[in-house]
C-alpha positions in Angstrom: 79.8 54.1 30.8 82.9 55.8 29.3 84.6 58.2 31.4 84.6 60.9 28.8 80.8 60.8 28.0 80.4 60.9 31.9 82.2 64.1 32.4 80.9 65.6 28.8 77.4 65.1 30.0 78.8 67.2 33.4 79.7 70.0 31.5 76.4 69.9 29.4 74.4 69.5 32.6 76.4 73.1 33.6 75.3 74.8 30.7 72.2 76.4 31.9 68.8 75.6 30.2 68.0 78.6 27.7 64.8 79.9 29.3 67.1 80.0 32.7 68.4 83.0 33.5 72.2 82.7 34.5 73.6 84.1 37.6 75.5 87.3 37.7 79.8 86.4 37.1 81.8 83.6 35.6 81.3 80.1 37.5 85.3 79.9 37.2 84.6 76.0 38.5 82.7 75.4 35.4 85.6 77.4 32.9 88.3 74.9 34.5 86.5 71.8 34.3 85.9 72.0 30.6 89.1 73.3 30.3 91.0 70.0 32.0 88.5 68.5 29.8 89.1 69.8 26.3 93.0 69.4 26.8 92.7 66.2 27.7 90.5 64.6 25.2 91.8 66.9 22.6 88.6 68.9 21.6 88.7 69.9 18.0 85.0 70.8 17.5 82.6 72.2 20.9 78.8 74.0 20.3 76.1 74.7 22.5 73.0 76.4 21.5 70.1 76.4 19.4 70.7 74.4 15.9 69.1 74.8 12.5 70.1 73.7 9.2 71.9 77.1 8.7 73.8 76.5 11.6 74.5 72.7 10.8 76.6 73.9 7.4 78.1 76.5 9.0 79.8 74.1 11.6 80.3 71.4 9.1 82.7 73.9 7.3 84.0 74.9 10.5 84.8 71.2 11.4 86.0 70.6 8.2 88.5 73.6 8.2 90.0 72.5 12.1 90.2 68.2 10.2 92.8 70.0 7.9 95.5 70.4 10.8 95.0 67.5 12.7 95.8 63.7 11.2 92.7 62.1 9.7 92.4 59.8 6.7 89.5 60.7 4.0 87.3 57.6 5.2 87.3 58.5 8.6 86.7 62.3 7.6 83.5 61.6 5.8 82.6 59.4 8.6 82.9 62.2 10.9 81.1 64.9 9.3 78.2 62.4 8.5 77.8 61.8 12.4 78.3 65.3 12.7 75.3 65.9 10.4 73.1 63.4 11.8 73.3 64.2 15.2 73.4 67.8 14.6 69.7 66.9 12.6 68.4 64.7 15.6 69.2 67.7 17.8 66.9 70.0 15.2 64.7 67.0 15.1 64.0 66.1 18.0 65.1 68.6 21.3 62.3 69.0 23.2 63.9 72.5 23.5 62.7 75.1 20.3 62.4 78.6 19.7 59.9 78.0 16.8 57.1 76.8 17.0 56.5 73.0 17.9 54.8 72.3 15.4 57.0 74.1 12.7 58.4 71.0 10.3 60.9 73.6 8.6 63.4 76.3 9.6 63.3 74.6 13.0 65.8 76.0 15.7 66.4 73.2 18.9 68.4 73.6 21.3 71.6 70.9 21.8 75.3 70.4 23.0 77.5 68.8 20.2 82.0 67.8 20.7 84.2 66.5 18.6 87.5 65.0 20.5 90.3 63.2 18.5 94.0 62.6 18.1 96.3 60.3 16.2 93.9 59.6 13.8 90.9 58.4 15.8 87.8 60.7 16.9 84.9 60.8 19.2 81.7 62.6 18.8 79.1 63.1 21.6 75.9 65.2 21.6 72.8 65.8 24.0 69.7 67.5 24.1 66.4 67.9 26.0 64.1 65.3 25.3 60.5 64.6 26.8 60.6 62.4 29.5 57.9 59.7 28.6 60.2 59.2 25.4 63.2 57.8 27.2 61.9 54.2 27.6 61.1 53.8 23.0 64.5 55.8 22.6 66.3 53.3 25.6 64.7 50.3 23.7 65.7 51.3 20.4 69.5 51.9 20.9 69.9 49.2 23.1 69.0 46.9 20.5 71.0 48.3 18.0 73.9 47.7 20.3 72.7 43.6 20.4 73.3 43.5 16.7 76.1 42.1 15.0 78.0 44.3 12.3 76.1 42.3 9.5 72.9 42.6 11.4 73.5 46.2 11.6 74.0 46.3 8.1 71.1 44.8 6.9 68.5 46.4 9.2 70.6 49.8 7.7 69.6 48.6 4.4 66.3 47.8 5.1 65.0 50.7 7.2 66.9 53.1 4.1 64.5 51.2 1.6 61.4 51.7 4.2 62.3 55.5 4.2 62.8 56.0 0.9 59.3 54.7 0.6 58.1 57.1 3.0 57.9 60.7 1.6 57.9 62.6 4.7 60.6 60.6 6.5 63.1 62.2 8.8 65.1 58.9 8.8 65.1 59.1 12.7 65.9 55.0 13.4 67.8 55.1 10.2 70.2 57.5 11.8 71.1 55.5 14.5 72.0 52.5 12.5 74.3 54.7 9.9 75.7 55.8 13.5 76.3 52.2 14.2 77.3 50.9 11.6 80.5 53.5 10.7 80.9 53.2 14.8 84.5 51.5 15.7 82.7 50.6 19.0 79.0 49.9 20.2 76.8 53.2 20.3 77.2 54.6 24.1 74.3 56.6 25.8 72.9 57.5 29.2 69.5 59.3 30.3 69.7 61.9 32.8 66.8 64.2 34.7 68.7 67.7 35.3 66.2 69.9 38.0 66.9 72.8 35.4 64.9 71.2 32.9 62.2 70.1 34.8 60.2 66.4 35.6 59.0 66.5 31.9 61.9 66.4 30.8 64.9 64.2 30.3 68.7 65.4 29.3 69.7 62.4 26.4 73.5 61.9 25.8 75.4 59.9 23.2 78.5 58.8 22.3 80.0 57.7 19.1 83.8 56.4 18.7 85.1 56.8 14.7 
């Protein structure tokens, strides 16, 4: 497991769940480790909070605007603010964690942790959210055999699964995701499953890591 997704799911773990009150005063601990952390990964992009599509456009401009000072070809731009938007979308998706209502298909707000790190041209992007616990082992299965695949393989199930979604009106292109993830990856997909006591035995903390 990468070091930096290690200690980025650390400082995600610190962020207290939303429906936990935090303790009175700074933790100064938790201030200093993200801050040895953004300056040495070179954080360009950090949120963490509850996500909607509002939100999602808002950050993509943001990120955008912060691409503009640092060096970063057009491909690799696009690339980047694609996996921003798709993870940002699994996040209002799929987070077990929501201040609408469950059920609610539209307008959703879900709760996730999403950074951006990058220099000289190459970037990371890492996100996690809440998930429930019992679906870790479909999720586990699902990535891990995206990272058996071969580019070409990856390529063709990408093709594939966008022709079964576009055949599929109410599709929210979950699987698909993964393989666009995948497939503009200069690396295999990185992830780890974690149980956090904030969150609770339902519940399990999902972390991924994608290199550009």
């Amino acid at each position: 497991m990468n070091i930096a997704l290690k200690e980025f799911a650390s400082i995600a773990r610190a962020i207290p769940a939303p429906a936990t009150a935090p303790e009175s005063g700074t933790d100064g601990a938790g201030v200093l480790s993200f801050r040895n952390f953004a300056l040495r990964e070179n954080v360009i992009f950090f949120f963490s909070g509850y996500l909607s599509q509002a939100v999602i456009n808002t950050c993509a401009e943001t990120i955008q605007a912060r691409l503009d000072k640092v060096e970063a070809s057009a491909k690799v731009r696009r690339k980047l603010l694609a996996a921003f938007i798709e993870i940002a979308q699994n996040v209002v998706h799929y987070s077990s964690e929501s201040s609408t209502p469950p059920d609610q298909d539209e307008g959703e707000f879900r709760f996730g942790t999403i950074c951006i790190t990058g220099a000289g041209g190459k970037f990371v992007i890492m996100g996690s959210n809440p998930i429930l616990a019992p679906t870790e082992t479909r999720l586990h299965a699902r990535l891990e055999a995206i990272r058996a695949m071969s580019e070409d393989e990856i390529r063709r199930a990408y093709r594939e699964r966008l022709s079964a979604d576009e055949a599929e009106e109410h599709s929210k292109g979950g699987g698909l995701g993964f393989l666009m993830l995948a497939r503009d990856a200069s690396a295999p997909i990185e992830f780890q499953f974690a149980q956090d006591p904030e969150w609770g035995e339902m519940f399990r903390m999902f972390y991924l890591r994608i290199a550009l």
